[in-house]
N, C-alpha and C positions, 0 to 999 in steps of 0.2 A: 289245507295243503296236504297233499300226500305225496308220497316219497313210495321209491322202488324196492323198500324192506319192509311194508308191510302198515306203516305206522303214519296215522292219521292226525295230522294238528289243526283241530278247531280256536283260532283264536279270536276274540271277540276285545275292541276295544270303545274306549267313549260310553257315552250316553247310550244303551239300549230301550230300545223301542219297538214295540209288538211286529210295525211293518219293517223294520230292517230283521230281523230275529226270523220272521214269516220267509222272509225274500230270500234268508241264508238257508233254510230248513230246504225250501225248493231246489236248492243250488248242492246242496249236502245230498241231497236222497238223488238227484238225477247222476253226479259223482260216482258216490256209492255204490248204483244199484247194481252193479255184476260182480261185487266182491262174496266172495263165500264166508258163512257163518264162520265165526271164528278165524277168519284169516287177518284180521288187522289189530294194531296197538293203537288206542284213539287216546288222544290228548287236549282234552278243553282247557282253554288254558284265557282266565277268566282275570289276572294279572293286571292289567290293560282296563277294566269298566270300572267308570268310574261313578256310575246311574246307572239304574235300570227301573224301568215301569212293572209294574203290580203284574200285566197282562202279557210283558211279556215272557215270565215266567213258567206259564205252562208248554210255550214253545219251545222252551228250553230243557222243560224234562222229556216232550215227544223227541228232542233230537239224540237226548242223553239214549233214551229207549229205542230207536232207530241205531242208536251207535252200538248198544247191546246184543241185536239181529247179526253185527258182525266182525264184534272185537272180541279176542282176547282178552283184554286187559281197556281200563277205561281209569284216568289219573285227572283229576282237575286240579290244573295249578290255580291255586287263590292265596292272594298272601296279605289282604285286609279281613276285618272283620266281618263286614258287608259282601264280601263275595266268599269268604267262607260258611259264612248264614248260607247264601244262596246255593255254596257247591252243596252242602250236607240238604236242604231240602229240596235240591235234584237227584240224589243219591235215595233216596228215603221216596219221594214221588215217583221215582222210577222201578222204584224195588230192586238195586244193585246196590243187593248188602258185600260185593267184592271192591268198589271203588274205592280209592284212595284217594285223598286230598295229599299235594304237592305243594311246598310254598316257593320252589321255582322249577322252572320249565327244565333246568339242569338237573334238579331231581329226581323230576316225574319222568325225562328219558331214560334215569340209572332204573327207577321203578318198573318201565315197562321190560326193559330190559332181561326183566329176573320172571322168568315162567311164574304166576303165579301162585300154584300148586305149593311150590319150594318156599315162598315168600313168608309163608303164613306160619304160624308158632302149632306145634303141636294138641291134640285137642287139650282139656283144660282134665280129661278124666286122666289122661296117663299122666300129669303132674302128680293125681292124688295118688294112684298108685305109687309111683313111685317114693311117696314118703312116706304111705302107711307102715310100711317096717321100720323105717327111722321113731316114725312116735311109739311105736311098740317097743323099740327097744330103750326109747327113753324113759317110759313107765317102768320095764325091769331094772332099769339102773338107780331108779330112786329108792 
C-alpha cells in the first residue's frame, strides 16, 4: 500500500511461501517502478506471518533491496521471535546497516517520521573526546 506522503507499507500475513512472496515481488516493482531514489518511507511490516518457507526468504531480501533503490528510510515491524530472526537476516542479506526493526506499525510510523540522519546517536569517537578531560582531571585530583 502506498499513500500520497511518500510512505510505502509492505505488509505480509499467514503462511509465506516462495510463489506468493514471488507473485508480491512482481506486483511491488511494477508499483514502484517510477518512484525516484530516495523519495519513499518503506515499511515491512512482518507482524502478521505466522510461517515462512526456507525459499522464500531470499525473495524477501530482493524486495527489502529493491525497497533500498527507493526509500529513505526502511522500518520492519516484527514483534515474535521468528520474524525478528527473519527481519535482522533481511537487514544483514540486504546490506542495509540503516534499518530498524519496529515491534509495531505505530512505531515504525513515529520512526520513519524522524529524517534519519537526526535519528542516529553521535559517532562513538566524540563520546571519547568528550571525557578525555574528565579522566585527566580525575588522575590530578587523586
Amino acid at each position: 500500500m502506498r499513500d500520497g506522503n511518500g510512505l510505502t507499507r509492505i505488509t505480509c500475513r499467514g503462511r509465506l511461501s516462495e510463489a506468493a512472496v514471488l507473485a508480491f515481488e512482481t506486483d511491488l516493482r511494477v508499483q514502484l517502478n517510477g518512484a525516484k531514489p530516495q523519495s519513499l518511507d518503506v515499511i515491512i511490516d512482518l507482524s502478521a506471518v505466522t510461517d515462512f518457507c526456507h525459499d522464500c526468504r531470499d525473495v524477501l531480501v530482493r524486495i527489502h533491496q529493491f525497497a533500498l533503490t527507493r526509500a529513505r528510510n526502511v522500518v520492519i515491524v516484527a514483534n515474535q521471535p521468528a520474524t525478528r530472526g527473519l527481519a535482522l537476516w533481511m537487514m544483514h542479506m540486504a546490506g542495509d546497516r540503516g534499518a530498524t526493526i519496529a515491534p509495531t506499525v505505530e512505531v515504525a510510523l513515529s520512526m520513519v517520521r524522524v529524517p534519519r540522519a537526526s535519528s542516529l546517536p553521535p559517532p562513538i569517537e566524540s563520546h571519547i573526546r568528550a571525557l578525555a578531560p574528565i579522566e585527566q582531571e580525575t588522575k590530578v585530583a587523586r
